[in-house]
C-alpha positions as CSV (number, residue, x, y, z in Angstrom):
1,X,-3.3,38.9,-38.3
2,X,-5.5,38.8,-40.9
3,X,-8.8,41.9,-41.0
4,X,-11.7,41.0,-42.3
5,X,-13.2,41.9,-45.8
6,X,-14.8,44.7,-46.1
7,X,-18.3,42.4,-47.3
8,X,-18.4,40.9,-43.7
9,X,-17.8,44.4,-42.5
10,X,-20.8,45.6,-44.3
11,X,-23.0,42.1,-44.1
12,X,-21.8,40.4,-40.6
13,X,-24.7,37.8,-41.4
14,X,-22.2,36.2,-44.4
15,X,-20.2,34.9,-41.6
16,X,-23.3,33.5,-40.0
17,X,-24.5,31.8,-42.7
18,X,-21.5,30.8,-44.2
19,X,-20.9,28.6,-40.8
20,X,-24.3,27.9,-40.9
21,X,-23.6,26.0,-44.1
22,X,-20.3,24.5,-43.0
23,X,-22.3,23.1,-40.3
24,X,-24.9,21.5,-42.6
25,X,-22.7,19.8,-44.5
26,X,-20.4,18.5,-41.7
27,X,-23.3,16.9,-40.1
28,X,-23.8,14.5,-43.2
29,X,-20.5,14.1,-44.7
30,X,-19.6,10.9,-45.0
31,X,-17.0,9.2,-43.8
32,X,-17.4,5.3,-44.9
33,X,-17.0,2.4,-41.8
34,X,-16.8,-0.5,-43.3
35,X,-18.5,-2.7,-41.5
36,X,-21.0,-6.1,-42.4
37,X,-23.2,-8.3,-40.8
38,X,-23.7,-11.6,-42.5
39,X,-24.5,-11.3,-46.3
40,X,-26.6,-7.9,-45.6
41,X,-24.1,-5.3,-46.3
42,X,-24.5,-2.3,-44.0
43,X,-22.7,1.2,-44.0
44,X,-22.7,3.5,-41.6
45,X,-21.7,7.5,-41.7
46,X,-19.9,9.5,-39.5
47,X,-19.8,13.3,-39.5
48,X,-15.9,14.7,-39.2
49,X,-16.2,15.4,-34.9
50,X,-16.7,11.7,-34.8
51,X,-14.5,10.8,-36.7
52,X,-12.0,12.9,-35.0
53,X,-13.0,11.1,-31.8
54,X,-12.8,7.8,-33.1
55,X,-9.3,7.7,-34.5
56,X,-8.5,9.3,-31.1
57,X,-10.1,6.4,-29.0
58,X,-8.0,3.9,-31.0
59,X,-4.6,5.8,-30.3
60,X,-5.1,7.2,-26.6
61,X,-2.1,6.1,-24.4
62,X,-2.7,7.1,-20.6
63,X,-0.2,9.0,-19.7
64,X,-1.0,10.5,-16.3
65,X,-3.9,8.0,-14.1
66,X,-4.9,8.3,-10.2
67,X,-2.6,5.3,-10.0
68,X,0.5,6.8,-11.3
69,X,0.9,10.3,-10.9
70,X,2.6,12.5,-13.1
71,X,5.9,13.1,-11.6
72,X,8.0,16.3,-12.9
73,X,11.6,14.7,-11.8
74,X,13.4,13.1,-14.6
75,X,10.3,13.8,-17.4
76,X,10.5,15.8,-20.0
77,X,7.2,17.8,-20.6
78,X,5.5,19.7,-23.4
79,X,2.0,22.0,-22.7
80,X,0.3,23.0,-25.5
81,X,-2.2,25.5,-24.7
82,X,-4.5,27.4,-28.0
83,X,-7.1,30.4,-27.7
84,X,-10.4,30.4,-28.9
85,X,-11.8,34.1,-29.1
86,X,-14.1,36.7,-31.0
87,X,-11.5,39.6,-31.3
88,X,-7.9,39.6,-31.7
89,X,-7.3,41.3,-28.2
90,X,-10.2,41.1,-25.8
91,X,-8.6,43.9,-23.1
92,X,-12.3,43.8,-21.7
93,X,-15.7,42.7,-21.6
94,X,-16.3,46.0,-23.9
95,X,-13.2,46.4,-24.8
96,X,-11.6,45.6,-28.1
97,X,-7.9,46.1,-29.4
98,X,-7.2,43.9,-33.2
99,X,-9.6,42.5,-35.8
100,X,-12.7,40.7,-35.3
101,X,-12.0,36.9,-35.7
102,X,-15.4,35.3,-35.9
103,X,-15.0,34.8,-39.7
104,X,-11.9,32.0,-38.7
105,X,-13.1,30.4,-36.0
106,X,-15.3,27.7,-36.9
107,X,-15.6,24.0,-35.9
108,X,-13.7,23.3,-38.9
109,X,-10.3,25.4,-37.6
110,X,-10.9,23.6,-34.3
111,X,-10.7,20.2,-35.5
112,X,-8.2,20.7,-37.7
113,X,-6.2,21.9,-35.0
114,X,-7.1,19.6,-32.5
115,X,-6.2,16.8,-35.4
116,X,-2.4,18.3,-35.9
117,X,-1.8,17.4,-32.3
118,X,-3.4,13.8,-32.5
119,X,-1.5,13.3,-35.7
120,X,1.8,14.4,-34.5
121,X,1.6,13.2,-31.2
122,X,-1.1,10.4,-30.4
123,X,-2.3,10.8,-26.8
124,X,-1.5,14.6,-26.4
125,X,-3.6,16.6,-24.9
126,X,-4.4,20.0,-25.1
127,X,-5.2,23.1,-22.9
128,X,-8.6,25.1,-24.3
129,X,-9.1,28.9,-23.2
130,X,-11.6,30.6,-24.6
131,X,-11.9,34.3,-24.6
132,X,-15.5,36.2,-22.6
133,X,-17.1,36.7,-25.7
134,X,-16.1,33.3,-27.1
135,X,-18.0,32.0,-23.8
136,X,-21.0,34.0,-24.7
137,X,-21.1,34.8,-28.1
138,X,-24.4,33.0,-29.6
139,X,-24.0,32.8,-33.4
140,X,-23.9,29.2,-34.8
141,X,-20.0,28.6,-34.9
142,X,-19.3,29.4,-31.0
143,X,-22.2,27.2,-30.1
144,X,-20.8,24.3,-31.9
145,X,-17.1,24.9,-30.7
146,X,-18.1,25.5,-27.6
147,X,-19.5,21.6,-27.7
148,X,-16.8,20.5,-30.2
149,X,-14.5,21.6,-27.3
150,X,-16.6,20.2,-24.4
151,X,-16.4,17.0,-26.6
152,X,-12.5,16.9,-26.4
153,X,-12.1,17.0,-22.6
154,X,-14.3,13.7,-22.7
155,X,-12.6,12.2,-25.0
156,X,-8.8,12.9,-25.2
157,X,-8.9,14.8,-21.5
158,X,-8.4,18.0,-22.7
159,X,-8.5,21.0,-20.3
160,X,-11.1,23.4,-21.1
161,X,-10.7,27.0,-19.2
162,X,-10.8,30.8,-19.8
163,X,-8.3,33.3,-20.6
164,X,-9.1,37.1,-19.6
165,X,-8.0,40.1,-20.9
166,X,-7.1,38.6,-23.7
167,X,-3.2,37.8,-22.3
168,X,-3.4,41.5,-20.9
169,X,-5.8,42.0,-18.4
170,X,-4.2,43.9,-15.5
171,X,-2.9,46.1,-18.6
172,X,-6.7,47.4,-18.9
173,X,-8.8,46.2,-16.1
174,X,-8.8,46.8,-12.4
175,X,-8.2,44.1,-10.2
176,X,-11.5,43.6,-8.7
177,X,-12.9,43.4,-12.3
178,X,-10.0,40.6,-13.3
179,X,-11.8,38.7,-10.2
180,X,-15.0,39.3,-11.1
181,X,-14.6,38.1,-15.0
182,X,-12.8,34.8,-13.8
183,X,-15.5,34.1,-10.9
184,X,-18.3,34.4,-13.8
185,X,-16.3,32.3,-16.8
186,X,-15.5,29.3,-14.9
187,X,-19.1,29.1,-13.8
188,X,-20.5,29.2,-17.5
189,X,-17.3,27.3,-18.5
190,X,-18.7,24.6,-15.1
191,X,-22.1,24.6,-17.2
192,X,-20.7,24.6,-20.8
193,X,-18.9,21.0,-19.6
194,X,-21.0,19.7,-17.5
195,X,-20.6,17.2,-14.5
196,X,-19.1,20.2,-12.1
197,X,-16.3,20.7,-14.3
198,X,-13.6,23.0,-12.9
199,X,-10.0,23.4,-14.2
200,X,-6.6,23.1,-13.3
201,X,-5.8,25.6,-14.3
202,X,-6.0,29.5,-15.6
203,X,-4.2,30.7,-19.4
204,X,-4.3,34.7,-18.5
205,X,-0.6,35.8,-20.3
206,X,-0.1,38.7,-17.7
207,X,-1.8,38.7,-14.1
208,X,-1.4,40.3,-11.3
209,X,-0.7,39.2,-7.9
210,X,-4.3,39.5,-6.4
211,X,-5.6,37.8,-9.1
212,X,-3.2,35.2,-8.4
213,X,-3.9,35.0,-4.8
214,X,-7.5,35.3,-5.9
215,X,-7.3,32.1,-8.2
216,X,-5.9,30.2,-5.3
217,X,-7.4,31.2,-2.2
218,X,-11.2,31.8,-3.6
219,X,-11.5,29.6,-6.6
220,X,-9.1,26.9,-5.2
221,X,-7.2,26.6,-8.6
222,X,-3.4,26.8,-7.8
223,X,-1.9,27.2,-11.4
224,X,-1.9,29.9,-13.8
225,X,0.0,30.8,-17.2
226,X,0.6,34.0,-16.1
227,X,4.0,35.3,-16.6
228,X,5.2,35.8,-20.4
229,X,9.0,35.3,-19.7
230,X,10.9,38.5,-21.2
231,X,8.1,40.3,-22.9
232,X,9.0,43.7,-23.2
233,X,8.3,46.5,-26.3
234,X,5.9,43.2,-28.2
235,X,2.2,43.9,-28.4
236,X,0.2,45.4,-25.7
237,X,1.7,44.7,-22.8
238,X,5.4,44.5,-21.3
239,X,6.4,42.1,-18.0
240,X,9.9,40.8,-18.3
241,X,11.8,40.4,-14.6
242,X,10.4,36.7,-13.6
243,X,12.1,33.2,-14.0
244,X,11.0,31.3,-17.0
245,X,10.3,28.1,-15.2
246,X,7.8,27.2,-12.4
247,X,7.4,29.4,-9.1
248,X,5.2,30.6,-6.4
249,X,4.5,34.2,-7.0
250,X,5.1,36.9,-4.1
251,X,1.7,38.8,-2.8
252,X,4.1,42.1,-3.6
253,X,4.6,41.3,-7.7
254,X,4.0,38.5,-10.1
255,X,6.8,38.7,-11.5
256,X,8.5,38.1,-8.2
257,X,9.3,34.7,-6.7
258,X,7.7,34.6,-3.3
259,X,10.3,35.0,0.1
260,X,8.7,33.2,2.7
261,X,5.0,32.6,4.3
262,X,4.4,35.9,4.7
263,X,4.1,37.0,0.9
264,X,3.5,33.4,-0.4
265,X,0.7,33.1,-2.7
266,X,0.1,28.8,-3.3
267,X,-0.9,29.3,-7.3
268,X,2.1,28.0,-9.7
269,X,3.2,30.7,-12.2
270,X,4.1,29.7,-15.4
271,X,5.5,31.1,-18.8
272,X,3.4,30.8,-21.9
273,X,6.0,30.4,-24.9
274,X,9.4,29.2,-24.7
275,X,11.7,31.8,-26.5
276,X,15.5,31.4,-27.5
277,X,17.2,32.8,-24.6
278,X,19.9,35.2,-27.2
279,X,16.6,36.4,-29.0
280,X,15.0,36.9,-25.4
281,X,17.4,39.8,-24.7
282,X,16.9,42.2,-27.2
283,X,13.6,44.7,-26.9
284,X,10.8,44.3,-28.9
285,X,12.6,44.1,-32.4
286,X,15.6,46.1,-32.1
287,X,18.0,45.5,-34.5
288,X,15.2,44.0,-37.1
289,X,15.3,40.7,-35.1
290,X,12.0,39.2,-33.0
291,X,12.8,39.1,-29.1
292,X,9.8,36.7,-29.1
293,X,11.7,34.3,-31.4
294,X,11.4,30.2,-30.0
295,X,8.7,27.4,-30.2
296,X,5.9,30.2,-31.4
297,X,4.8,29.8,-34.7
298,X,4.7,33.2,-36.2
299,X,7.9,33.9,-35.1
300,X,9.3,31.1,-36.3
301,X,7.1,29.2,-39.6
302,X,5.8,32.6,-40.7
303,X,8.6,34.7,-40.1
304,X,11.2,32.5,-41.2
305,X,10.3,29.9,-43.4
306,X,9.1,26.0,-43.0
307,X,13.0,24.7,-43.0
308,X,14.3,27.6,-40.8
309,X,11.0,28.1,-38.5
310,X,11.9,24.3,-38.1
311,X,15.4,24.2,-37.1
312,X,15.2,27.2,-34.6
313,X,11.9,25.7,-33.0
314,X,14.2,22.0,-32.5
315,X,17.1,23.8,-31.2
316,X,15.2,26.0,-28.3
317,X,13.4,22.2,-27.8
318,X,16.3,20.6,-27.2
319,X,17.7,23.1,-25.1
320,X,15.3,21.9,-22.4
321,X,15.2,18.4,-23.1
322,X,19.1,17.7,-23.5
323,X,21.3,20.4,-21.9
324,X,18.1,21.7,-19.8
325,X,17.3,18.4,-18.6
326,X,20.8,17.6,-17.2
327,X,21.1,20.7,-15.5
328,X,17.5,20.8,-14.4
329,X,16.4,17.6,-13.5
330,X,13.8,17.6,-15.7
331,X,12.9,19.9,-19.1
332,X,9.6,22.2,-19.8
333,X,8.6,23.6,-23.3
334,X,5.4,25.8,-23.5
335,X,3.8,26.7,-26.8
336,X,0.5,28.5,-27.8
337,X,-1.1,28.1,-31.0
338,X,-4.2,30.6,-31.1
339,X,-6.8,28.7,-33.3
340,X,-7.5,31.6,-35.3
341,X,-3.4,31.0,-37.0
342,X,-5.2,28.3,-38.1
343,X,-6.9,29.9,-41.0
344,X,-4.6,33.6,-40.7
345,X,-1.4,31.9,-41.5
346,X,-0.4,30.3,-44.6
347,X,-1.2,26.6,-45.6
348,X,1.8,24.8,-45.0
349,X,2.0,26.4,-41.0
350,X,-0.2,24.1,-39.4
351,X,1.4,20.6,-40.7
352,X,5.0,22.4,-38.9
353,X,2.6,21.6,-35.4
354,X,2.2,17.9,-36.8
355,X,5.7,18.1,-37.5
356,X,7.0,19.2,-34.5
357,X,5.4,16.9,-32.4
358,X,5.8,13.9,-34.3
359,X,10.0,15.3,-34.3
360,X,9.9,15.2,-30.1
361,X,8.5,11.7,-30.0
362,X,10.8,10.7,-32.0
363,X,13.7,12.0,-30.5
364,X,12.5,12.1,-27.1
365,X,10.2,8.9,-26.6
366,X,10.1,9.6,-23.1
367,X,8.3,13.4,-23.4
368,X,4.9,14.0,-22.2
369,X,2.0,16.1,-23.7
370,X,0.1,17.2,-20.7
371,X,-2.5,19.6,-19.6
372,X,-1.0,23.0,-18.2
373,X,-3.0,21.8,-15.2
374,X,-1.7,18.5,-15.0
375,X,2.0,19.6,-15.7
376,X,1.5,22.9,-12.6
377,X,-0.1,20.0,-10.3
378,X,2.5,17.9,-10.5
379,X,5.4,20.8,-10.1
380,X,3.1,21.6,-7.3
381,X,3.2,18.4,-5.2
382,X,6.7,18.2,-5.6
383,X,7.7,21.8,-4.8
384,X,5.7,22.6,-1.9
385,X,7.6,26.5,-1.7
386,X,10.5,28.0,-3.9
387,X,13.2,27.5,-1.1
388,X,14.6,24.8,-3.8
389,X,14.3,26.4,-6.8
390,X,17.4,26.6,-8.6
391,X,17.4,26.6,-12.5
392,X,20.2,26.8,-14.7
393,X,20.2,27.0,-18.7
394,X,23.3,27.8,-21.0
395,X,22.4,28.3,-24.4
396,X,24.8,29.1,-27.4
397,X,23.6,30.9,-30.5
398,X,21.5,28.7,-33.4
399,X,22.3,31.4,-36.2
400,X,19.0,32.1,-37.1
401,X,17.1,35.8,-36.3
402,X,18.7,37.4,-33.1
403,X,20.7,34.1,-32.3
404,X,24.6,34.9,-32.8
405,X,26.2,31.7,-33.3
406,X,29.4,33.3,-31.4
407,X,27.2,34.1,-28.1
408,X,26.9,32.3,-24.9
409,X,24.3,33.1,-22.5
410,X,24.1,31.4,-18.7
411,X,21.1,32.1,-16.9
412,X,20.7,31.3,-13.1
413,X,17.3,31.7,-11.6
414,X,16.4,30.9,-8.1
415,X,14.4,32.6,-5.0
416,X,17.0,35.3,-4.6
417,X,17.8,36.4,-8.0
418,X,18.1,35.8,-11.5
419,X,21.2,36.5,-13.1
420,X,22.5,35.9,-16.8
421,X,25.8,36.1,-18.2
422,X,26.7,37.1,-22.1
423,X,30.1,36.4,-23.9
424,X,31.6,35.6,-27.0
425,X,32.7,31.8,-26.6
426,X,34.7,31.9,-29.7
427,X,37.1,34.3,-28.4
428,X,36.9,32.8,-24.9
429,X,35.9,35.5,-22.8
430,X,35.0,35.2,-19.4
431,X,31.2,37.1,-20.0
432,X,29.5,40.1,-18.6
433,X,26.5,40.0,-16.3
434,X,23.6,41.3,-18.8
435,X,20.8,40.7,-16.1
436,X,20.5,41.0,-12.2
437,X,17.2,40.9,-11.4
438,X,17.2,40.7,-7.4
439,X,14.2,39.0,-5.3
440,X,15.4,40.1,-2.0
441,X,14.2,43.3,-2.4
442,X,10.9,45.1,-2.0
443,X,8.5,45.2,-5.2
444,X,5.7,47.1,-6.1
445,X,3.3,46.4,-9.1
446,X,1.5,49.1,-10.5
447,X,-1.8,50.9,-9.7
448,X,-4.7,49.8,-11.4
449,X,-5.6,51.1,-14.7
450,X,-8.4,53.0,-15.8
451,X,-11.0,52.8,-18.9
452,X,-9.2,55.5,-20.8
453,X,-5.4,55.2,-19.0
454,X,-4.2,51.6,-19.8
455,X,-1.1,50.8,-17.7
456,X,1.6,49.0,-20.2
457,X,4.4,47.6,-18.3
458,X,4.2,45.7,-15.6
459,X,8.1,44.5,-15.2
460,X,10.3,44.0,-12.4
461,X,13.6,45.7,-12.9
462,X,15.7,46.8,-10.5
463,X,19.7,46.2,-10.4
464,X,20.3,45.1,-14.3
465,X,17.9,44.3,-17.2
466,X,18.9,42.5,-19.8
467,X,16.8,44.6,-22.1
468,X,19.4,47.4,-21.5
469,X,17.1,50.7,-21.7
470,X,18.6,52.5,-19.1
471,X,22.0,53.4,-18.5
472,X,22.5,51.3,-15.7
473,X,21.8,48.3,-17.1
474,X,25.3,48.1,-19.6
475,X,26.8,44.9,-19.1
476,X,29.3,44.7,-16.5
477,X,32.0,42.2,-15.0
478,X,30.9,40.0,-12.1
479,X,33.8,41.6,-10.0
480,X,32.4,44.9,-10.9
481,X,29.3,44.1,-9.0
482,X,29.2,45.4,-5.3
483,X,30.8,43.1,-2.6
484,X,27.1,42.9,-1.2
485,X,26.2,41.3,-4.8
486,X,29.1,39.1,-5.3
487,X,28.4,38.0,-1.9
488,X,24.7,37.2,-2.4
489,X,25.3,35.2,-6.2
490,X,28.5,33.2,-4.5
491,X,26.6,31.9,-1.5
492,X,25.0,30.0,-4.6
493,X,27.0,29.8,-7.3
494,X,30.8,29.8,-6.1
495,X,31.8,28.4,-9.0
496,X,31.3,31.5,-10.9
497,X,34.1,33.3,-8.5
């Protein structure tokens, strides 16, 4: 990420007028519509938000209604969600970790954002979640994106909610204060909307379980991005051990698909970027590759390069939507762009969204860009517990970053366990089991933190991680497993035997 100058260090008002300005201008910039009555010719001038929301209104396919209800079986689905926020990680309400961000986050970076997605894929919709001090910060550009924002739910159906601890609030806060931040922003995000407006959903990045629970049972919202599938040794916060698709989380751990009634919580967890499954592996960089690598874009367009950012992000996309969706019943990709990439990364970055987008409707007319809330609903009504969960994704290397074009990896993830299996399909070997995470037994998460004793990792690893930092978790052959644990992964899987 980009820091700020040391002039808007020094003179913070720059930034303030400087929007200010932007602000003037877009309100009389003309855009022509050519319209004429009789022999009196009349123009008319619209500022670039209208604009925005008129070429929207003429290409705005309804895809989910009250009549037809989105229905997760055979679809193929895309969530899009984006962050709006002050600093680069809000842990707290007076807590910053990062660079301050005000200077590229203007109504500008939101519509050009917002117009990527319409351009690449018309009738998209997005998912909005805006930081604490985003919600309350009253300098000119927040105002206006606040009602630029408000403005797209209207118009394109856009879900509008918050995101606390800036993806890493149990990491910093206590639980109680998680449930205190989230009871407050959806009431000012209920006012900045208007009309009663409550999401779907929540964007968090990590959450605990009680905040889960809380979500559900006292705010009545039952789905929540709050699970980033594999993170471990990347940024400020570590949580691999869940599934990467869908689940009910236990009341024990997040990260934990729940067993029965008794530690069900009724709030859909969900994943927040789809990764390559061979890159997932590996711990934080090791090796100099990116364990993050997938459908991001600074992974993939910044790290890589436009052609080979490209290739990678449409071979994890059709992972899900070809092999995926075969095995699956249906295929899931999640991406977030934070709006402040809009203006941090380099030019030709955002056009790869466009691109992207405009590449899946092309090759998959039949995918979906949906709310998270919409898309968690759906799952919901559906999948009324996790006694039927049963993913299954086999993914072979693309050649790019940590991807070995040799490798193999099988990944089976259901109530019980997940398990994933590594070998070299070029030389035909049978695999070794790299990950055996099990769900049958007890979990705890951990304590919470304090003001000046942040708590970094909240994983669930017990039998076998696949990020291999201890010495039990070297790879291993399934017959090396105990007969308890062959018994347990052939009551499933006896194919595998």
């Amino acid at each position: 990420m980009s820091e700020p100058s040391k002039d808007q260090i020094k003179h913070p008002g720059i930034v303030t007028i400087a929007v200010t300005a932007w602000l003037a201008v877009a309100a009389v910039w003309p855009v022509w519509a050519d319209s004429a009555t009789d022999k009196v010719e009349k123009t008319r001038r619209y500022t670039l938000a209208e604009k925005t929301i008129q070429d929207a209104r003429e290409n705005l396919p309804k895809q989910v209604s009250t009549e037809n209800p989105l229905a997760v079986k055979g679809g193929r689905f895309l969530t899009l969600n984006t962050v709006i926020r002050v600093n680069q990680i809000e842990a707290a309400r007076n807590l910053n970790e990062g660079t301050d961000e005000a200077a590229v986050h203007t109504p500008e970076t939101v519509a050009a954002f917002r117009d990527a997605v319409s351009k690449g894929f018309p009738g998209g919709k997005v998912t909005w979640a805006f930081s604490w001090l985003a919600l309350h910060d009253e300098r000119p550009n927040y105002v206006a994106i606040r009602k630029q924002v408000a403005g797209y739910h209207k118009t394109y159906g856009d879900e509008i909610t918050f995101i606390p601890g800036g993806f890493f609030a149990p990491m910093y806060s206590s639980r109680a204060q998680v449930n205190l931040d989230i009871k407050e922003a959806l009431l000012k995000i209920r006012d900045m909307v208007g009309g009663g407006y409550k999401p779907k959903s929540l964007v968090a990045g990590f959450l605990s379980a009680e905040n889960l629970r809380y979500l559900a049972e006292e705010e009545g919202i039952h789905v929540c991005q709050g699970t980033i599938w594999s993170q471990y040794g990347i940024d400020n916060g570590d949580g691999d051990g869940s599934i990467s698709y869908p689940y009910y989380p236990s009341r024990e751990h997040a990260c934990k698909p729940a067993q029965g009634k008794a530690d069900f919580i009724d709030c859909v967890n969900l994943d927040g970027w789809t990764c390559d499954f061979l890159c997932a592996r590996r711990f934080g960089f090791e090796g100099g590759f990116n364990s993050r690598l997938g459908v991001g874009p600074i992974e993939s367009y910044r790290n890589l390069g436009v052609e080979k950012g490209m290739a990678e992000v449409m071979a994890v996309t059709a992972n899900h939507f070809d092999d995926g969706f075969k095995r699956n019943g249906f295929g899931w990709v999640v991406n977030c762009w934070e709006i402040s990439l809009v203006k941090n990364l380099k030019p030709e970055v955002l056009p790869c969204l466009t691109q992207w987008l405009q590449n899946v409707r092309q090759r998959w007319p039949d995918a979906q860009v949906v709310t998270q809330g919409e898309f968690g609903e759906a799952w919901r009504r559906e999948y009324p517990d996790n006694k039927k969960l049963d993913y299954t994704f086999v993914q072979r290397g693309t050649g790019i970053g940590g991807s070995e074009t040799n490798l193999e990896i099988r990944w089976f993830m259901n109530r019980d366990f997940r398990l994933a299996i590594l070998r070299d399909w070029q030389k035909d070997e049978s695999g070794r089991v790299i990950d055996f995470t099990r769900y049958d037994l007890p979990a705890r998460e951990p304590a919470d933190p304090t003001a000046d004793k942040p708590t970094r990792n909240w994983s669930l690893i017990n039998r076998i991680n696949q990020k291999q930092r201890r010495p039990e978790d070297a790879p291993v052959l399934l017959k090396d497993l105990t007969q308890e644990e062959q018994a347990l992964i052939r009551k499933r899987y006896p194919e595998l035997f």
